[in-house]
N, C-alpha and C positions, 0 to 999 in steps of 0.2 A: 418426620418430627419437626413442631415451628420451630425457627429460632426465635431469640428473644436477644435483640441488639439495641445499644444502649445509644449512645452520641458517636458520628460518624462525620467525620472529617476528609473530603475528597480536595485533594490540592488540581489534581487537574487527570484527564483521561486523553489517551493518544487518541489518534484520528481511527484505527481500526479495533480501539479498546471497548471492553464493557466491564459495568461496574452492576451489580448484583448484589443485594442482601433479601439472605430466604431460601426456599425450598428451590432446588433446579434439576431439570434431568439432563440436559445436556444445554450450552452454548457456543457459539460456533463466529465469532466476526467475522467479516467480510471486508474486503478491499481491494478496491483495483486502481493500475498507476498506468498510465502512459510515459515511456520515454522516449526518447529523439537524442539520438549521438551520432556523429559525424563515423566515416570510417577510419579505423583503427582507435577507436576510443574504450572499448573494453579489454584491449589488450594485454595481459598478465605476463608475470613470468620475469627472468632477470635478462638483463641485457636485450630487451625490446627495440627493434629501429623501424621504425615506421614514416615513409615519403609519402605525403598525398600530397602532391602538387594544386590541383582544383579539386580541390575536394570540399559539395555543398550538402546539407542535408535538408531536405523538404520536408516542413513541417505541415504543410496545407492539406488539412481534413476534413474532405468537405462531408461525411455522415453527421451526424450531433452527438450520437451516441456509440459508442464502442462495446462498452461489455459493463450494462447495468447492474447494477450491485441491489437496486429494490426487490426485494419479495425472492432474494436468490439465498434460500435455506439449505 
């Protein structure tokens, strides 16, 4: 069945958001992140102790693309 919507006020939409008015049968976003943390940077839990003396993390990548988000339904 249509809908029938009146005045539509969008203040802002996330970067993996969608905004939709009308008929839909499924939607799905999509998004992908790269991160880069040194070692022991995800670390959880109480009382954590963590040494890393020389501790570097390399960020240099040299492909262009990692894991394209176009036309991935």
């Amino acid at each position: 069945m249509p809908a029938i919507v009146g005045a539509v006020n969008v203040n802002s939409i996330g970067n993996s958001g969608i905004f939709h008015i009308g008929d839909v049968f499924q939607m799905s976003p999509v998004s992908s992140a790269k991160t880069f943390a040194g070692s022991g940077s995800f670390n959880t839990g109480d009382y954590v102790s963590v040494s890393n003396t020389n501790s570097q993390t390399n960020t240099y990548d040299q492909d262009i693309n990692d894991q394209p988000v176009a036309l991935n339904m």
